[in-house]
C-alpha positions as CSV (number, residue, x, y, z in Angstrom):
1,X,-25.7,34.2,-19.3
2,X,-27.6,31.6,-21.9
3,X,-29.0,29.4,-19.7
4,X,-29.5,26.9,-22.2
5,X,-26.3,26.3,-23.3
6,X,-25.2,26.0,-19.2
7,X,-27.5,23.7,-18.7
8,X,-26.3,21.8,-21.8
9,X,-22.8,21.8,-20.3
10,X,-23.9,20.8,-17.0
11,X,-25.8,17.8,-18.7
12,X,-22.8,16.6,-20.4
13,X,-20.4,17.3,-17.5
14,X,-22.8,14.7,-15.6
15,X,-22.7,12.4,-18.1
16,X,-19.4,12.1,-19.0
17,X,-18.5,12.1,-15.2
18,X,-21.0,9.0,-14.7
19,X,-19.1,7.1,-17.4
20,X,-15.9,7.7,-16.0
21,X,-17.0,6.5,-12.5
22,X,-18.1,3.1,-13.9
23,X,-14.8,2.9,-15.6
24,X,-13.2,3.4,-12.2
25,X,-15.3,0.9,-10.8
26,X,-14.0,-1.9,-13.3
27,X,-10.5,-1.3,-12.0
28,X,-11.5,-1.2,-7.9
29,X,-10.0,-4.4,-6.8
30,X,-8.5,-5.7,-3.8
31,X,-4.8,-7.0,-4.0
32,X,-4.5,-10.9,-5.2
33,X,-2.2,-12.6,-3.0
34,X,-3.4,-16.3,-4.5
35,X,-0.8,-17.9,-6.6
36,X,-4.0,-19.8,-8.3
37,X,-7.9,-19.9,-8.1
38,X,-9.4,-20.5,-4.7
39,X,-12.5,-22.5,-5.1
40,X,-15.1,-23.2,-2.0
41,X,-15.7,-26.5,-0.8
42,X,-17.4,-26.9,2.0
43,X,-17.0,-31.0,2.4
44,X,-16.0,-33.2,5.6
45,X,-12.3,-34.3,5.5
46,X,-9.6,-35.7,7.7
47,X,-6.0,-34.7,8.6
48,X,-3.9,-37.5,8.9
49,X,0.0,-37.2,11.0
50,X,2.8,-40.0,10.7
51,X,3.2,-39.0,14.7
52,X,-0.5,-40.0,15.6
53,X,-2.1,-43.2,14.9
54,X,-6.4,-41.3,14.7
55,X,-6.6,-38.7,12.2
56,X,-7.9,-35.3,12.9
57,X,-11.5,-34.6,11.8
58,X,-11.9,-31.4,10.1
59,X,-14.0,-29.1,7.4
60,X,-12.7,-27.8,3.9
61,X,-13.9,-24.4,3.3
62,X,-12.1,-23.7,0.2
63,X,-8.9,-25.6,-1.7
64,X,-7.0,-24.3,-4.5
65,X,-4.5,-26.8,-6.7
66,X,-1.9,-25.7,-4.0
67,X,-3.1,-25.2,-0.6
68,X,-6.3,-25.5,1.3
69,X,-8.3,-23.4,4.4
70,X,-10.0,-25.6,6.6
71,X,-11.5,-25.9,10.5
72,X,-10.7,-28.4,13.2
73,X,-12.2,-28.5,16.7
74,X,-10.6,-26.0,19.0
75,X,-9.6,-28.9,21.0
76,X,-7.7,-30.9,18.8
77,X,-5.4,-27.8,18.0
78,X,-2.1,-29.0,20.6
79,X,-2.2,-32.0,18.0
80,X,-1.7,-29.7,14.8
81,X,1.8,-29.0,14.8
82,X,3.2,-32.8,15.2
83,X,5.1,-34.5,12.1
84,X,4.5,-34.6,8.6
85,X,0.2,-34.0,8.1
86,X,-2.0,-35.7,5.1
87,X,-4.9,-34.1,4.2
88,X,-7.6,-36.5,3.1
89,X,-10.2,-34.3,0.5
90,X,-12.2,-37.5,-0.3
91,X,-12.3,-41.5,0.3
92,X,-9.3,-42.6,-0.9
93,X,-7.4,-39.6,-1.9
94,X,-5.2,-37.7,-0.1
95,X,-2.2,-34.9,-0.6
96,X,1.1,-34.4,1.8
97,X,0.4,-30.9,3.3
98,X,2.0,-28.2,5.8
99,X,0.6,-26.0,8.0
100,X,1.4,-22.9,7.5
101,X,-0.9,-20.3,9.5
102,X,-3.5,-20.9,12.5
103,X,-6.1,-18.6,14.2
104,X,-8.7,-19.6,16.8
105,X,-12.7,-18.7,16.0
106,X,-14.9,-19.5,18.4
107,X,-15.1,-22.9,19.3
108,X,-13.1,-24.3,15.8
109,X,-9.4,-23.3,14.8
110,X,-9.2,-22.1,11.2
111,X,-6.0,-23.7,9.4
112,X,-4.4,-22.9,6.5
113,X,-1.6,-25.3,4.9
114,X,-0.2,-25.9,1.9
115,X,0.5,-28.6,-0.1
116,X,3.9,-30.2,-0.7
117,X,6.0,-32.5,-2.9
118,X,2.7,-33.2,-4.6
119,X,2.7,-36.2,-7.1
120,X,1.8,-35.7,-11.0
121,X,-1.5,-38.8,-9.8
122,X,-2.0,-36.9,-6.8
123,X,-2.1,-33.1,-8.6
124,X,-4.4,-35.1,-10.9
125,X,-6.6,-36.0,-8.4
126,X,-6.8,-32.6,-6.8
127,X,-8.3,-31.2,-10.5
128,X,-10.9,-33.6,-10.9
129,X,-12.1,-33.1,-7.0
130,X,-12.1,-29.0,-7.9
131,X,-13.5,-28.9,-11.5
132,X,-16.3,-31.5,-10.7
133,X,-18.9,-29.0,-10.0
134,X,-21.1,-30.9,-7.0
135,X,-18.1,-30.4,-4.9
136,X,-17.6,-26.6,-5.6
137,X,-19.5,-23.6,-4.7
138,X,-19.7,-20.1,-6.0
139,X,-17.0,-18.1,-4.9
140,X,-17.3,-14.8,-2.9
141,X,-16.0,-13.1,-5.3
142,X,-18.5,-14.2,-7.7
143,X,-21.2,-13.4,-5.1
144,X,-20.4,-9.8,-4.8
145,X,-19.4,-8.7,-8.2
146,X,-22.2,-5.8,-8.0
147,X,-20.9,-2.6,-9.1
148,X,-21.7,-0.7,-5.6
149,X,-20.3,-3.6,-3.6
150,X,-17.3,-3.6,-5.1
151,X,-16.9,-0.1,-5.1
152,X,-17.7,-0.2,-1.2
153,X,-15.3,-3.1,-0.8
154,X,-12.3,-1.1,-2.1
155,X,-13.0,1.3,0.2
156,X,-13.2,-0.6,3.1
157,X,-10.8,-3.5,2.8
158,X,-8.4,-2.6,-0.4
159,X,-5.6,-1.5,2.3
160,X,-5.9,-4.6,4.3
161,X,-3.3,-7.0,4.4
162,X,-4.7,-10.7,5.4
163,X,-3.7,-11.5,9.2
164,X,-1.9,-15.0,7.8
165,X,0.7,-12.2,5.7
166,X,1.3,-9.9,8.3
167,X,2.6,-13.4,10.7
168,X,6.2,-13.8,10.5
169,X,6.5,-17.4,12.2
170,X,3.3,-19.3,12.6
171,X,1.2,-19.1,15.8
172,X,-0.1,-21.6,17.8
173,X,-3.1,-21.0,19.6
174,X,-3.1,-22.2,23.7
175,X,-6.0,-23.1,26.2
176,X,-5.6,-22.9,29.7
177,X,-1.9,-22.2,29.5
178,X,-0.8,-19.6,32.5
179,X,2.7,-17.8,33.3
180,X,4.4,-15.0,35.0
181,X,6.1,-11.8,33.8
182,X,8.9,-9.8,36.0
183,X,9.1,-5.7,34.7
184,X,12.5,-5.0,34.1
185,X,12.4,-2.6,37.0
186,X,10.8,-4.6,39.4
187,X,12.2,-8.3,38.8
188,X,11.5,-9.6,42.1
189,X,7.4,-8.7,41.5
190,X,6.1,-11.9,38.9
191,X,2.4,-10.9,37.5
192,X,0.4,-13.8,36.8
193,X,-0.6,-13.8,32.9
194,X,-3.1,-16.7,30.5
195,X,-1.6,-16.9,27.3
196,X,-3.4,-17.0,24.3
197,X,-1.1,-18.3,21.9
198,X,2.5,-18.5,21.0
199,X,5.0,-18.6,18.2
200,X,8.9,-18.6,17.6
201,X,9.3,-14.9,17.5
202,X,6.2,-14.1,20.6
203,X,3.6,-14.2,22.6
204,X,-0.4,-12.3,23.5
205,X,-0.9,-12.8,27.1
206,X,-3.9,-11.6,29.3
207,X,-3.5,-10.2,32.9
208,X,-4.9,-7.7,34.9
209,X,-1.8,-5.5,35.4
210,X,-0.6,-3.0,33.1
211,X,2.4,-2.6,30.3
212,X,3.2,0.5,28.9
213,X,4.4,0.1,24.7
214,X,8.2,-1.3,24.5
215,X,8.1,-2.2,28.3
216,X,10.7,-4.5,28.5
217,X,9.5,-7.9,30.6
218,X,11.0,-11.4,31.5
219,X,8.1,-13.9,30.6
220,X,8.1,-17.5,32.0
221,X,5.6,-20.1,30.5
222,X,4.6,-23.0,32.5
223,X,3.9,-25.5,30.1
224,X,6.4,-24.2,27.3
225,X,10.0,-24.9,28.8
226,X,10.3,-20.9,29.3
227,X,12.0,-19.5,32.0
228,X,12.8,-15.3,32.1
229,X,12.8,-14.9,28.3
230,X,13.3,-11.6,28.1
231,X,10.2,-9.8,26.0
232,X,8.7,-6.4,24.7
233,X,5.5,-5.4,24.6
234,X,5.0,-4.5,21.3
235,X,1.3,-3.4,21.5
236,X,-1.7,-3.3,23.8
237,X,-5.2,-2.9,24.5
238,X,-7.8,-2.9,27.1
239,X,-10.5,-5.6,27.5
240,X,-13.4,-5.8,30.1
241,X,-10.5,-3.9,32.7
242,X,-8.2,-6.8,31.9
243,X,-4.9,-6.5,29.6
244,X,-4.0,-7.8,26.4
245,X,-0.4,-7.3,25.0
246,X,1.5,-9.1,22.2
247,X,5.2,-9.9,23.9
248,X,7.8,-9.9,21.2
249,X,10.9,-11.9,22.2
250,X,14.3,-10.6,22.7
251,X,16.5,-13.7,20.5
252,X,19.6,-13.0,18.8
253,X,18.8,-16.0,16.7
254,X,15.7,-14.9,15.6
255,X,17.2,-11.3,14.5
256,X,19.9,-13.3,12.4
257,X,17.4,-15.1,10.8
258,X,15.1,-12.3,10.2
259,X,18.0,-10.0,8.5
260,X,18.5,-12.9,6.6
261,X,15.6,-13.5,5.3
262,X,14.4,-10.0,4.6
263,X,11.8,-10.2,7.5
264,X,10.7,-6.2,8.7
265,X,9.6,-6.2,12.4
């Protein structure tokens, strides 16, 4: 064997093989699901409803030229959801808005909406307020460019799907909000649950029974007008020996307009 020229090989072998790998590392992305560039903010705001007469106070975090993510006290969340919202990004300026996912976070509510039948003045506005740089931080993408963090950010988050995409109907986070279900085998038994939230399609309730995966329930809500919806537990897990399950309700209407709209369960 001449070791000289193996060790020549091997030399170029390596070499070739580190370029390669930094071409890879160009490529290592994470899926774009932004229609247009999200920019942080971090500035007090206010959401303002036609239904309610004091506005909501709340925090941007970051706004794009079509939607925004911002937080709102936990206890303010019941008022979310009524009539047409304005969000106010500065003084006098203001865009219609919807909300269009919700998830609690410790003591604040993260909210996502987006913004509709937007003026040509107000879309204006909404460029000056994101391109005037004292109002606009660095991005996180910008933050962690590196070559080895984004390498070790494809690995761990390139096949995650955001928790606001994987929602088919909006949830709405509850507090203090109790119930009952009845197993489908043992009707007359009702199990006291909390619920946690709630949205067209289902439910996550807490109790200290135990469901097994597709056990069929009827689920009545106290403060929600729901009486024996019929429900399937459509997954569960254990927490400090209590029970969490997300209840997936049994509607006709709601499979109609799934199929219809191309929605997979």
């Amino acid at each position: 064997m001449n070791a000289d020229l193996m060790l020549i090989n091997i030399f170029w072998v390596f070499y070739n093989g580190a370029g390669l790998f930094m071409a890879l590392l160009v490529a290592f992305d994470r899926p774009r699901y932004r229609k247009s560039e999200r920019f942080v903010i971090e500035k007090e705001g206010h959401l303002r409803s036609d239904h309610q007469d004091q506005s909501i106070a709340c925090f941007l975090l970051d706004m794009s030229d079509s939607g925004a993510r911002l937080s709102i006290p936990l206890d303010q969340a019941s008022s979310l959801y009524q009539g047409q919202k304005q969000l106010f990004f500065s003084e006098n300026e203001s865009v219609a808005c919807d909300v269009v996912w919700s998830y609690p976070e410790g003591d604040k509510l993260m909210v996502g909406v987006a913004f509709t039948d937007t003026q040509k003045s107000e879309y204006l506005s909404l460029i000056r307020f994101l391109f005037i740089r004292e109002h606009v931080a660095m991005t996180d993408r910008e933050k962690k460019s590196h070559a080895v963090r984004t390498f070790l950010r494809f690995l761990r988050e390139t096949e995650k799907v955001p928790k606001a995409l994987r929602r088919k109907w909006m949830r709405r986070p509850l507090q203090g909000v109790t119930g009952t279900i009845a197993y489908e085998d043992r009707l007359e038994e009702k199990v006291p649950v909390i619920i946690h939230d709630i949205s067209l399609s289902g439910c996550k309730i807490e109790f200290e029974d135990s469901i097994e995966l597709n056990g069929k329930v009827l689920i009545t809500i106290d403060t929600e007008s729901l009486t024996d919806q019929p429900a399937i537990a459509v997954w569960t897990s254990q927490k400090r020996r209590r029970t969490m399950a997300g209840l997936k309700f049994v509607q006709p209407e709601i499979k109609q307009i799934e199929e219809r709209e191309g929605v997979v369960s």
